[in-house]
N, C-alpha and C positions, 0 to 999 in steps of 0.2 A: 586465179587471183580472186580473193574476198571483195563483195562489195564496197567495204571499208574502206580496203587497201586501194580500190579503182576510182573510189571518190575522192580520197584524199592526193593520189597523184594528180588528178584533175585540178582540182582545184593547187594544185603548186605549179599548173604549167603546163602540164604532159599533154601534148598532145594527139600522142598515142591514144593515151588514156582515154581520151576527149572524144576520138574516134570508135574505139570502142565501145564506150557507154551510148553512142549514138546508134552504132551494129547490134546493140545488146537489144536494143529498149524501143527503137522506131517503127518496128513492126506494131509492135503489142501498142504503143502508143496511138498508133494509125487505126488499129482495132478500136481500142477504148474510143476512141476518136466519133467513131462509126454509132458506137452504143449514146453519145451527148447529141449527135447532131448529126443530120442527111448532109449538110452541106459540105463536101468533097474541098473544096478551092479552101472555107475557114477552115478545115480541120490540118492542110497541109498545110497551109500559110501559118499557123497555131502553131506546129510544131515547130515549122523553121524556126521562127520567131524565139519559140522558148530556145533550141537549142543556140542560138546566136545570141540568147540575154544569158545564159548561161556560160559561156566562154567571157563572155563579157563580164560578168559579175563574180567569177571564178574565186577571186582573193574576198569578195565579202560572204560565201556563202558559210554555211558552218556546215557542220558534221549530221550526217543524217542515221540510222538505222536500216534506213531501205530506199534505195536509191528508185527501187521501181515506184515506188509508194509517192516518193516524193514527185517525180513527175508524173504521175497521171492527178495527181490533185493540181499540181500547178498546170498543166494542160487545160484540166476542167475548167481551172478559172480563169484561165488566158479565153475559153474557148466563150464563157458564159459571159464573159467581160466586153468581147467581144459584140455578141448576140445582145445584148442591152446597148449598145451604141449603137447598132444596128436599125435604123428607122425603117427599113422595108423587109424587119427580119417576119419570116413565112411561120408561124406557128404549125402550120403541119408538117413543118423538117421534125419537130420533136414526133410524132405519131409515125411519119415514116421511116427513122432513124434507125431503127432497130433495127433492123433489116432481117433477113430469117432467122428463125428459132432453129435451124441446123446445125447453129453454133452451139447450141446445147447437145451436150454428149448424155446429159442424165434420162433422159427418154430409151438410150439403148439398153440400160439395164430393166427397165418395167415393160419390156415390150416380147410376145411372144415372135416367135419367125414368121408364121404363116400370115399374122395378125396386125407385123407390123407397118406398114403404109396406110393401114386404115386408121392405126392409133396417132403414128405420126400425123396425118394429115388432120386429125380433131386435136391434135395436142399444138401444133401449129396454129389454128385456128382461135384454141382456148389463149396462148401466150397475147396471142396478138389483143387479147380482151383485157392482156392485165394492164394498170394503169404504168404509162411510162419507168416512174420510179422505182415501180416492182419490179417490171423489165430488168430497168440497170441493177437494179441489187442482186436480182438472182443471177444476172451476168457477171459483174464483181466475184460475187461470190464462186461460180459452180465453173465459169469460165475464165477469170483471171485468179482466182484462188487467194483474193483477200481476205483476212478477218473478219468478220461482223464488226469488231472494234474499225479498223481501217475502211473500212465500207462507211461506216456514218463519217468518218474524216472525209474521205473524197466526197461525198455526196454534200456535206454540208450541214449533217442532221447528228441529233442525239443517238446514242445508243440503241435505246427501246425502240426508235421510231425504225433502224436499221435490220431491227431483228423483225420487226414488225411486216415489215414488207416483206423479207423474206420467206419470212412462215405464212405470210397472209396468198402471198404468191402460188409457192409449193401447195400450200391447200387448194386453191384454188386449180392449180393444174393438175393434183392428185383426182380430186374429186370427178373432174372432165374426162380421167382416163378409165377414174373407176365405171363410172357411168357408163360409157364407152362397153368395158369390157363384159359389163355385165348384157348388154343387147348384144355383143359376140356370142358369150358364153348361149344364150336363147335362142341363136339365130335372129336377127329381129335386124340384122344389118347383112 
């Protein structure tokens, strides 16, 4: 079944449908989840939340393009909505948030066999340097497979600022591995 066709049952009732789009999409939301915020208790409570306003609000939603798209931006801003009414919110939930960079698969293609747990473990090191926002964008992007265009929607940012972080990111972690590789290639590690 098309996305389309699973939205629009939804939203006439189904709920089927209702249940599916929740088997489809609560995993990846639970991730995304992971990538806005450490805190475990807001990120499930968040979702429950959206998907119980959502049944609820079923006859006023409209028609979407992308059903994944649409909930993780509505997540983000249930979750960030949240976090601002929050008086004893920890600002190092954002710094620890991220949780490992294993989630990144694009490391297995730059890395030789012999070489790679040494690069991993400077490439790990390098991500956890980049600023939050980079974090998420290269996550959006390389890990749930958004747009550059949908990446600055769920973030909340312009275009340029979405491509910015991504490129600013990737150099940044290109550069740590070049580095790297060239003290392999020397011996010099």
């Amino acid at each position: 079944m098309l996305d389309i066709e699973l939205w629009n049952e939804f939203r006439g009732g189904c709920q089927e449908a209702f249940q599916r789009l929740y088997q489809l999409y609560a995993r990846d939301l639970l991730n995304y989840g992971y990538k806005v915020t450490g805190n475990t208790q807001l990120i499930e409570d968040s979702i429950h939340d959206l998907f119980i306003e959502l049944w609820q609000q079923r006859n006023n939603l409209g028609e979407t393009d992308s059903i994944k798209f649409y909930l993780f931006r509505s997540l983000r801003n249930r979750i960030n909505h949240s976090q601002r009414k929050d008086l004893f919110y920890n600002t190092t939930d954002l710094n620890n948030a991220w949780g490992s960079p294993d989630d990144f698969l694009i490391e297995s293609h730059l890395i030789e066999a012999e070489e790679k747990e040494i690069l991993l473990q400077q490439l790990r090191s390098s991500y956890g340097l980049l600023s939050p926002r980079q974090q998420q964008a290269l996550n959006l992007r390389f890990y749930m497979h958004f747009s550059n265009e949908e990446i600055a929607r769920i973030m909340g940012i312009n275009y340029q600022s979405a491509c910015k972080f991504i490129y600013s990111g990737l150099k940044s972690l290109r550069e740590a591995v070049r580095i790297l590789s060239i003290l392999l290639v020397f011996g010099e590690i």
